[in-house]
C-alpha positions as CSV (number, residue, x, y, z in Angstrom):
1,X,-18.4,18.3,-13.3
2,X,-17.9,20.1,-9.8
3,X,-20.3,17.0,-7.7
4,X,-17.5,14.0,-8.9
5,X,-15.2,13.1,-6.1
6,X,-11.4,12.2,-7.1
7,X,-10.7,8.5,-6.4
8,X,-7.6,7.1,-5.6
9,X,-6.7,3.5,-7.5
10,X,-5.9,0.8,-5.3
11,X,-3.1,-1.5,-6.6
12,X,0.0,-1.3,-7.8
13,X,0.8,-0.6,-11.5
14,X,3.5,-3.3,-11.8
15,X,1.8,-6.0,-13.6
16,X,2.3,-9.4,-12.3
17,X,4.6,-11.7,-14.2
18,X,5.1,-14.9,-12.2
19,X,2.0,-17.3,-12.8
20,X,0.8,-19.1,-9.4
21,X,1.8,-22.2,-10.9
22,X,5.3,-20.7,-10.9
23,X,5.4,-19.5,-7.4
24,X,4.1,-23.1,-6.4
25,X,6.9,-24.8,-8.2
26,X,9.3,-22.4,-6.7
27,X,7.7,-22.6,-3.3
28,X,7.2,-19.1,-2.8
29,X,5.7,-18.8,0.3
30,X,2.3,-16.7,0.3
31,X,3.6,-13.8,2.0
32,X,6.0,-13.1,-1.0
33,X,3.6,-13.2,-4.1
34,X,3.7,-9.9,-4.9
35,X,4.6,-8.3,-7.9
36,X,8.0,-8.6,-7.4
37,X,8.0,-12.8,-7.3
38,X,9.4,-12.8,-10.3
39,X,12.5,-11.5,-9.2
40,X,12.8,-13.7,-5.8
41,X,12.5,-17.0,-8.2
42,X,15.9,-16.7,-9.4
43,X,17.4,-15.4,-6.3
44,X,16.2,-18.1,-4.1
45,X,17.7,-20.3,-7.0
46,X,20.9,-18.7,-7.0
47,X,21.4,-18.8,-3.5
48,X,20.4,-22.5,-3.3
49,X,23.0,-23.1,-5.8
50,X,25.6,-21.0,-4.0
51,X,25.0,-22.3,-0.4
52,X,23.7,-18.8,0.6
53,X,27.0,-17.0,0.3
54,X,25.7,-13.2,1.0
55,X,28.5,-11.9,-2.3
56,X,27.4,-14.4,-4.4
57,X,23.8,-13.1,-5.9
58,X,24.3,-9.5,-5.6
59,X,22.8,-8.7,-8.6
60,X,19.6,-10.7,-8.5
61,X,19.3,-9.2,-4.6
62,X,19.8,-5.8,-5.8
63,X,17.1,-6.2,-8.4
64,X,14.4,-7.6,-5.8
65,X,14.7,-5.5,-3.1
66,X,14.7,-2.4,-5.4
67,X,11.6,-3.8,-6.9
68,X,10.5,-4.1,-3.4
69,X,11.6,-0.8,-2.4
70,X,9.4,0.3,-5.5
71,X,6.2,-1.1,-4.6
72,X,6.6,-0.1,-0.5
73,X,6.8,3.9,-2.3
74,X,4.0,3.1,-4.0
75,X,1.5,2.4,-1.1
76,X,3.0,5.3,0.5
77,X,2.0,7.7,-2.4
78,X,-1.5,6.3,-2.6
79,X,-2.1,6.4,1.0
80,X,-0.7,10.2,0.8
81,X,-2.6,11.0,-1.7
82,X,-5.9,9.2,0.1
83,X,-5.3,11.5,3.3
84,X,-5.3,14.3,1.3
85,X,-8.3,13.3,-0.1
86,X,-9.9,12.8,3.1
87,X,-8.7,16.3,4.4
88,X,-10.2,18.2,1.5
89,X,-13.6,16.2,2.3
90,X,-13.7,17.6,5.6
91,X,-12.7,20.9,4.7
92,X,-15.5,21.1,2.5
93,X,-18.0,19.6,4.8
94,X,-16.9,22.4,7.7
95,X,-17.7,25.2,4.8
96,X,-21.3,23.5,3.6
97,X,-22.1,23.7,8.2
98,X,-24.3,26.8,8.9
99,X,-22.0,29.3,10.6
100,X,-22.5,29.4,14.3
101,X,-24.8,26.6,14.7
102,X,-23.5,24.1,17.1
103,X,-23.1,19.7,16.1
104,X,-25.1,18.2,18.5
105,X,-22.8,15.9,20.5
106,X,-23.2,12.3,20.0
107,X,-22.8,11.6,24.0
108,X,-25.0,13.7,25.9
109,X,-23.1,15.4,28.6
110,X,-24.6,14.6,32.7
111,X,-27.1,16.7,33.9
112,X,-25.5,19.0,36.7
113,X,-26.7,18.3,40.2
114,X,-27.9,22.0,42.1
């Protein structure tokens, strides 16, 4: 099947645990309902309980941002991968160009004056 392009998949792969109705209650705010909301739940509720003492929630810190961390390398493989993708298009459209024939230019250039 040489004519099928590769496509890269969009998305994480981390499924998504915390319901909406979950995030509500917790009043996640939008910005933070990713994949890793279930994770920030507890933490907010341990630092609540806690009085935001930095040492105190180590653990359910380390677990978010590492799930954070996680989907952050993620995007960066996909849009890697999606560059490379692009870079192999062009390549191949430069090969399939007649040799020597010039692209006409999409702005004509000025006529000189004599």
């Amino acid at each position: 099947m040489a004519g099928e392009e590769e496509v890269v998949k969009l998305g994480s792969t981390k499924p998504m645990i915390a319901t909406q109705e979950e995030m509500v209650e917790a009043r996640v705010p939008l910005p933070y309902r990713d994949q890793c909301a279930h994770l920030l739940i507890p933490l907010n509720k341990c630092r609540a309980a806690e009085f935001y003492l930095p040492w105190r929630c180590e653990p359910e810190r380390h677990a978010y941002e590492k799930c954070e961390y996680e989907l952050v390398m993620e995007r960066m493989l996909q849009m890697q991968r999606i560059r490379e993708l692009e870079e192999e298009r062009k390549k191949k459209k430069a090969k399939q160009q007649i040799p020597g024939a010039a692209p006409i230019p999409l702005i004509p250039s000025p006529a000189k004056a004599s």
